[in-house]
ZAMARGU-4260 file (C-alpha; in steps of 0.2 Angstrom, whole numbers, plus 5000, padded with zeros to 4 digits):
<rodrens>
0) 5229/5220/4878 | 5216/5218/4865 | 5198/5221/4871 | 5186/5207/4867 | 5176/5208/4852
5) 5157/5208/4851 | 5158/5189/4845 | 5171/5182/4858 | 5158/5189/4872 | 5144/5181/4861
10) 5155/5165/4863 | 5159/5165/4879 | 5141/5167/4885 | 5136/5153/4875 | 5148/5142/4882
15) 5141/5137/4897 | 5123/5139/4888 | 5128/5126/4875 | 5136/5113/4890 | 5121/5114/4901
20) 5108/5111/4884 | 5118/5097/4878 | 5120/5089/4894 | 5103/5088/4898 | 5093/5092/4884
25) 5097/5090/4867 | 5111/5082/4856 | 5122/5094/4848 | 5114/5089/4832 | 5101/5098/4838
30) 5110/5112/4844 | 5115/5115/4828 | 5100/5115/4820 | 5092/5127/4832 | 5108/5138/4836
35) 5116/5139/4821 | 5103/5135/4807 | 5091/5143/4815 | 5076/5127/4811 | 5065/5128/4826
40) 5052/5117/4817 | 5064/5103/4817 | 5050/5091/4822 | 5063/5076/4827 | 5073/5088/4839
45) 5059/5097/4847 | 5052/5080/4850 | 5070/5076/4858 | 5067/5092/4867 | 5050/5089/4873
50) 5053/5074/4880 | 5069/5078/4890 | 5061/5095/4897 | 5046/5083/4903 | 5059/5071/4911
55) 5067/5084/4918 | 5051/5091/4924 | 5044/5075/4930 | 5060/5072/4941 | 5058/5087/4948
60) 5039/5089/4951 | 5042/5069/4958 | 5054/5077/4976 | 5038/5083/4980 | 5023/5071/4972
65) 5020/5061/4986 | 5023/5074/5001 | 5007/5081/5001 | 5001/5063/5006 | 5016/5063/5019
70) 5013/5080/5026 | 4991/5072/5028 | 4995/5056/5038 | 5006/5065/5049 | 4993/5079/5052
75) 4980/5068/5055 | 4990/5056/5064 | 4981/5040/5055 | 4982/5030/5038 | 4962/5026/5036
80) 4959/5023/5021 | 4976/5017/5014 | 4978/5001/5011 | 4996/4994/5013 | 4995/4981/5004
85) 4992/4994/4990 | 5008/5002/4993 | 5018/4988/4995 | 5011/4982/4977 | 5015/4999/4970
90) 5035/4999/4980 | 5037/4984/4970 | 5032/4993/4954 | 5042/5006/4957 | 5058/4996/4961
95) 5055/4988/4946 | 5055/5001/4935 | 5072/5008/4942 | 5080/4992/4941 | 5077/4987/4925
100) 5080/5007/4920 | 5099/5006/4929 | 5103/4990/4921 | 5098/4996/4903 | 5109/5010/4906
105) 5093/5024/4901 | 5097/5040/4905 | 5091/5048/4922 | 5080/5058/4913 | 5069/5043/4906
110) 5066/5036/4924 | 5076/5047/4938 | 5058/5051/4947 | 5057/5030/4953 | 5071/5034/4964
115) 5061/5048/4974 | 5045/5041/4973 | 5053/5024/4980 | 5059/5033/4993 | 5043/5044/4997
120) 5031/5028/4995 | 5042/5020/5008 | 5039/5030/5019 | 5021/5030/5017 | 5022/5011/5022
125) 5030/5016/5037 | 5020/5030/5042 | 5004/5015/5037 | 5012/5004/5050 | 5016/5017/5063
130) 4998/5024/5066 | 4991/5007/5064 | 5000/5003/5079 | 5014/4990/5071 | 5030/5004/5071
135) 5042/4986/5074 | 5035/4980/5059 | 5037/4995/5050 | 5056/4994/5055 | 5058/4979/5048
140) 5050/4985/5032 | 5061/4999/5030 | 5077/4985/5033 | 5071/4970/5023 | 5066/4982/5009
145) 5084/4991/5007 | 5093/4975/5012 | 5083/4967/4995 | 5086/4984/4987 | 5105/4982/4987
150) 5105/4965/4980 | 5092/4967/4967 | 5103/4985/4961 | 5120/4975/4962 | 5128/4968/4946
155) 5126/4951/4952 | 5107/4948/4949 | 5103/4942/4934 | 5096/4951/4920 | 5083/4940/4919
160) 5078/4941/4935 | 5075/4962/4933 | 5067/4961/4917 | 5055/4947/4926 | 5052/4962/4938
165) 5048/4973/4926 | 5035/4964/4918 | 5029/4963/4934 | 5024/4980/4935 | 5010/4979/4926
170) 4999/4966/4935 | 5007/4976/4951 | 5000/4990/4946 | 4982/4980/4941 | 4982/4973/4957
175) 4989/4987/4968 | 4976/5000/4962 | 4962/4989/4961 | 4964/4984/4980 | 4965/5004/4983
180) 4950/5008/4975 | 4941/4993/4982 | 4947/4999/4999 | 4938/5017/4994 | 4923/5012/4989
185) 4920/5001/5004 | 4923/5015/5014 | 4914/5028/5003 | 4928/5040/5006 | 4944/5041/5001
190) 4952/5044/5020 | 4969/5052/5020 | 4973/5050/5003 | 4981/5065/4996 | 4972/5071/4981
195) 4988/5084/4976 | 4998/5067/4976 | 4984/5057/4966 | 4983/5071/4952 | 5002/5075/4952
200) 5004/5052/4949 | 4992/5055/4936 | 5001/5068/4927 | 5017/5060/4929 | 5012/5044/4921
205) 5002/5051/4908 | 5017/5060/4901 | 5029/5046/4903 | 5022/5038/4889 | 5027/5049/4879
210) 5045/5050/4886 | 5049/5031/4887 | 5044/5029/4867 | 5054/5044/4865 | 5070/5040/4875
215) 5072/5023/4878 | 5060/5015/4863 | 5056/5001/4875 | 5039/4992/4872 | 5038/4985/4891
220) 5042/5003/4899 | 5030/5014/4887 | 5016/4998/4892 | 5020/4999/4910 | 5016/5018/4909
225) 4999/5016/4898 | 4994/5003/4911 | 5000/5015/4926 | 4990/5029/4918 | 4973/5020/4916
230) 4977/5013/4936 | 4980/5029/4943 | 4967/5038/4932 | 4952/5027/4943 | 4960/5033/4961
235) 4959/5051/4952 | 4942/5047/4947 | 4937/5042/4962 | 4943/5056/4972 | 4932/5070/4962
240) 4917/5060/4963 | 4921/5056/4984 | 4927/5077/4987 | 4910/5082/4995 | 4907/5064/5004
245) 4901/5062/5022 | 4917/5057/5027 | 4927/5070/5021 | 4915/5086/5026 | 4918/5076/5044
250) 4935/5076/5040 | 4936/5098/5037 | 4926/5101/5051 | 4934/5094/5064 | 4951/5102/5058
255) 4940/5119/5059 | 4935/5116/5076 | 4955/5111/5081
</rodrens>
């Protein structure tokens, strides 16, 4: 039996090489260009490139945005400082944004971290209700939300009705920040907001501007995200300028003395 030549073990390496890049990266235009022509500068694929590596990267980065904020109002046992209303405002952003993603049929890649930080943010709402003494309540959040979730993700609501959603984001987003940032400057603190989580939603949104225009080409999702961006960019701000506050020296203390 012949042994395999130098370019048939090239080949075969490659293989799954070329299935993994094409699936998630780049179209095999692309691949071409780079693996076969060898033209790295090719500014249109590496701006294909670019953008599905940060998708990618946001997705993943996104399993664990919000935990951070999780892990802190377990710890501490309390939700001062959050506002629910806040959340609830951003929950409807977020479903939004998925909805009117799956319905368009974008790839994963342009929206795949709404799924995880729907599901994070929910819990958050729970955990707000909880430790404020309202876990029935928080119940039925979780019930009513995933009840409405089926219906609004099922092929039987209107497309209307989702791109109405969507454009709802935006004054959601307004609305929703505005009401958390109000909440810490009354306080003079920012409580048990996570500043990992604020800086990571910063990022993230910041970045999705660039990979909506990229991938989808959607005027409304590349505006949600500049709008998202400017929101979550007072909370960040608000947070540095807060770090070394009263409250939150208080706050390191008495974890010391524990």
């Amino acid at each position: 039996m012949a042994s395999e030549t130098g370019y048939e073990k090239e080949s075969s390496f490659m293989d799954p090489l070329k299935g993994v890049l094409l699936t998630y990266f780049m179209p095999e235009s692309c691949y071409d260009e780079f693996f076969l022509n060898f033209n790295f500068l090719d500014v249109p694929c590496l701006k294909i490139v670019l953008s599905k590596g940060l998708g990618i990267g946001i997705i993943l980065g996104s399993v664990m945005v919000k935990l951070p904020q999780i892990i802190k109002l377990m710890g501490a046992k309390s939700a001062e400082g959050l506002s629910f209303n806040s959340v609830l405002l951003e929950l409807l952003a977020i479903t939004g944004t998925m909805a009117y993603s799956i319905a368009n049929n974008f790839p994963f890649s342009a929206w795949g971290e709404a799924l995880f930080l729907m599901l994070q943010t929910v819990a958050i709402g729970f955990l707000i209700q909880h430790y404020g003494g309202k876990t029935t309540q928080g119940l039925l959040l979780l019930m009513v939300y995933f009840v409405l979730l089926g219906g609004v993700l099922s092929p039987i609501t209107p497309m209307s009705v989702v791109t109405t959603m969507q454009a709802s984001n935006m004054p959601a987003i307004i609305i929703g920040r505005l009401i958390q940032a109000a909440t810490n400057f009354r306080n003079g603190h920012t409580g048990q907001l996570s500043a990992i989580s604020v800086f990571l939603l910063f990022a993230g949104s910041l970045a999705r501007i660039f990979t909506s225009v990229q991938e989808t080409g959607d005027t409304l999702m590349a505006l949600t995200y500049v709008i998202s961006s400017c929101c979550n960019g007072i909370i960040t701000l608000q947070v540095l300028y807060y770090w070394n506050s009263p409250s939150e020296k208080k706050d390191k203390k008495k974890k010391k003395k524990e």
